[in-house]
N, C-alpha and C positions, 0 to 999 in steps of 0.2 A: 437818792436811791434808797429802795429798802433796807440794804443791809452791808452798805459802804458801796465802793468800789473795788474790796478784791471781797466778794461774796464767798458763801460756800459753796462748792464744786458742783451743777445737778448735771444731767446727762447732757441736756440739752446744752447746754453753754460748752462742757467738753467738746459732744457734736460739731459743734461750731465751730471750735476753736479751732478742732481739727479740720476741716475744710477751709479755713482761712491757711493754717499751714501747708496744706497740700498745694493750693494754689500757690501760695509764696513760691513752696520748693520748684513748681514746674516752673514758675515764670523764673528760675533761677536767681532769688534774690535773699540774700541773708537778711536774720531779724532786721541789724540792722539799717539795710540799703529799704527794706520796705519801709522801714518806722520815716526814715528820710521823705519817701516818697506822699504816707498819709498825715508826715508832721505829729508825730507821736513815738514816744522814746521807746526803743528796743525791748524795754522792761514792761511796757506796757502794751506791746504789742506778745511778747511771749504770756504776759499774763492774760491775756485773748487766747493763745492759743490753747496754752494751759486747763481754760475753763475756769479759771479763779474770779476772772474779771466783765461785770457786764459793758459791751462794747455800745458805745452811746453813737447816736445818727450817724455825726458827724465822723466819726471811726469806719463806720459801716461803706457811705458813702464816698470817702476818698479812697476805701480797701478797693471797691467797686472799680470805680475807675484806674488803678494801678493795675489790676488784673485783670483786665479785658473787659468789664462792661459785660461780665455772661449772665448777670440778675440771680446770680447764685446767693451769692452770699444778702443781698436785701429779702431772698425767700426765706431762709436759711434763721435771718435775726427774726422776722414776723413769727418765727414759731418759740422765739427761747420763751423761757418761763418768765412766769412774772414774780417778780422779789417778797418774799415773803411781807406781809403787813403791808404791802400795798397794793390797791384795788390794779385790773389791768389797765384798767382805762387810764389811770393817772401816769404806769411807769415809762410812756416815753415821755412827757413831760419832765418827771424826777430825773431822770437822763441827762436833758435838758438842762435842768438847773445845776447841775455838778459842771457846767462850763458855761455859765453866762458871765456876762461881761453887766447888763444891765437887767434888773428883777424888778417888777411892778406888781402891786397886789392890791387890788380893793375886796374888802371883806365886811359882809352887812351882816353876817350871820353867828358869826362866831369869833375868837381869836384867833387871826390866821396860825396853820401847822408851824408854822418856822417861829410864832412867837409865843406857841404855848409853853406851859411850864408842865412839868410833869401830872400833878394832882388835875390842875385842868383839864388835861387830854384825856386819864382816866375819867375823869367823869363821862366827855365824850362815849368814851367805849362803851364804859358802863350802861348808859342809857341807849344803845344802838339794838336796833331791831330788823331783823331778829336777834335776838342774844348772842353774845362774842364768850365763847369760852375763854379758859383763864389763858392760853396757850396764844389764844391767837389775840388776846388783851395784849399779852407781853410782846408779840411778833409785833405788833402794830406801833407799840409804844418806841420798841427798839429802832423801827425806820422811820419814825418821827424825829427822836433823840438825832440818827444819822444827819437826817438833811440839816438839824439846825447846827452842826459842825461848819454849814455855808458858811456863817459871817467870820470866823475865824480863820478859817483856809482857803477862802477868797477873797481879801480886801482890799483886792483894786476892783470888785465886781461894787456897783452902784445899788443898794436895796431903797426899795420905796415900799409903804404901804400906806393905805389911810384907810384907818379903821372907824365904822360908825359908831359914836356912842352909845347906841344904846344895846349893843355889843356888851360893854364897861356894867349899865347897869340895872342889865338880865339877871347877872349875879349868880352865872355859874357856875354850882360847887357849893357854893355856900360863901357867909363873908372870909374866911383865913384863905379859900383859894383864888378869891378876886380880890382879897388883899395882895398877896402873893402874884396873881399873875399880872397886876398894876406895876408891882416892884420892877418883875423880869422886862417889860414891855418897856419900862423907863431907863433900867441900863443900859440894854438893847438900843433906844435909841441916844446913846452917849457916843454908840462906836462911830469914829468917823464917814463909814462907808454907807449908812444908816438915817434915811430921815424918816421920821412916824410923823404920819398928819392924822389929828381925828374932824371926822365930819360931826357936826353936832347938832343933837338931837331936831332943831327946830330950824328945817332950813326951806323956804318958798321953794327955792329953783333947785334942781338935784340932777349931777347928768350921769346919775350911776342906778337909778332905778330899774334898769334892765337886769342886773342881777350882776353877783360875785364876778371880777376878773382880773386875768393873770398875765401881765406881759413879759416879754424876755427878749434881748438880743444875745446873741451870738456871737463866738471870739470874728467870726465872720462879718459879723454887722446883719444877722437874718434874724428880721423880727418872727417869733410864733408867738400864739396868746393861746390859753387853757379857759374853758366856762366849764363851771361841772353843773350839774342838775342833781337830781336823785335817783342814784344807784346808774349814773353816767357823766361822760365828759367829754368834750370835744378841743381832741389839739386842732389848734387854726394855724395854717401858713398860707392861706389868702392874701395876698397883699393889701387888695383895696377892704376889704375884711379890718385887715388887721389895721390898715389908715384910721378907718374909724372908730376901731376903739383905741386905737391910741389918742384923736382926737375929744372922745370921751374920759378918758385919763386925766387928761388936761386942765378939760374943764373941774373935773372934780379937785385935782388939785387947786387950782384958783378957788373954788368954793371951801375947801376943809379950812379948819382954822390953820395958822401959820404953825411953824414947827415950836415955838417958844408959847405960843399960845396952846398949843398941844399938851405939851409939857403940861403947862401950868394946871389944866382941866385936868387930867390924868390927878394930876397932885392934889387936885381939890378933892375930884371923888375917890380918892382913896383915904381923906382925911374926913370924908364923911362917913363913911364906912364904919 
């Protein structure tokens, strides 16, 4: 999420909040007999009501069905606001990853969000067109920094990414920030919940030439996958959809170098540098 999960207050999210409490009250259920019922702690169901906190699918969803199934509350989320420094299209995804159990990323374009370093991602801004003033520079950086708290406050969630080489050596920034974001990208994959594959540069067969993508399961077990385009994105929760690209996943993992071979590439071209 843009800007954690207990955000600053906007109307819309109060709005909300309050018609999740209103229901609550009529279906006569305290915080916490409801938080029971959608499997989410009293605290975090007041901070729903509150307005503090954006309420993610799976929140919305089991609210739904504890209160009657009247389509209130799933019209109700369609209009909240979208989180500062992030596009709309991407924030139910963001959502999303604040409770996945399993995260997949292939990335040809750039260092994926969750493994920039800070100078990298400003460069991104920087160079974005139309121009980003300074304001929404720092908005955007700030719900970057958020989501990469992932690997820390989730590590029984599984990250995977495998990133193309020539990603490494585009040489965005300059060399001190693709020295640097080689660093981050290596500690990163130290953590145990964390494996970095890179595909490299010179490969016949490639089963990821379709473009960027993003897989996730759910504390449910419910695969969604994300594709972005430019200046768009598409969440998938197709099943037979999302079968095949997870069987595109796959393959590309079998294709990227191993993870130790990984490493090692990483470590060369940053000693070429």
């Amino acid at each position: 999420m843009g800007t954690g999960s207990e955000p600053e207050s906007s109307d819309s999210l109060r709005t909300f909040g309050a018609v999740v409490q209103g229901l609550r009250e009529h279906a006569g259920l305290s915080r916490e007999e409801f938080g029971e019922l959608v499997r989410f702690s009293k605290h975090t169901v007041a901070s729903v009501e509150l307005g503090r906190r954006m309420p993610d699918p799976t929140f919305v969803t089991r609210a739904e069905e504890a209160l009657g199934m009247t389509g209130v509350l799933q019209k109700a989320a369609a209009r909240l606001e979208r989180q500062p420094g992030l596009a709309a299209w991407f924030r139910r995804w963001a959502l999303l990853e604040q409770v996945a159990i399993t995260l997949y990323t292939y990335e040809c374009r750039m260092i994926p969000g969750l493994l920039q370093t800070e100078a990298y991602a400003r460069q991104l801004f920087v160079d974005e067109l139309p121009p980003l003033g300074d304001e929404q520079i720092e908005a955007q950086w700030a719900a970057r920094a958020e989501r990469q708290r992932l690997f820390h406050e989730r590590p029984n969630t599984a990250f995977s990414f495998i990133l193309e080489e020539h990603v490494i050596l585009r040489g965005t920034g300059g060399v001190e920030v693709t020295r640097e974001v080689i660093d981050h990208v290596l500690e990163i994959a130290e953590l145990r919940n964390v494996e970095i594959q890179v595909m490299p540069l010179m490969r016949q067969s490639h089963a990821g030439l379709h473009g960027p993508l993003q897989l996730l399961e759910t504390p449910e077990n419910q695969w969604f996958a994300y594709l972005e385009g430019q200046q768009s994105g598409q969440l998938v929760s197709d099943r037979k959809v999302i079968s095949v690209l997870q069987r595109r996943y796959a393959r590309m993992r079998a294709q990227a170098l191993s993870l130790s071979d990984s490493v090692s590439l990483l470590q060369r071209l940053r000693g070429d540098l």
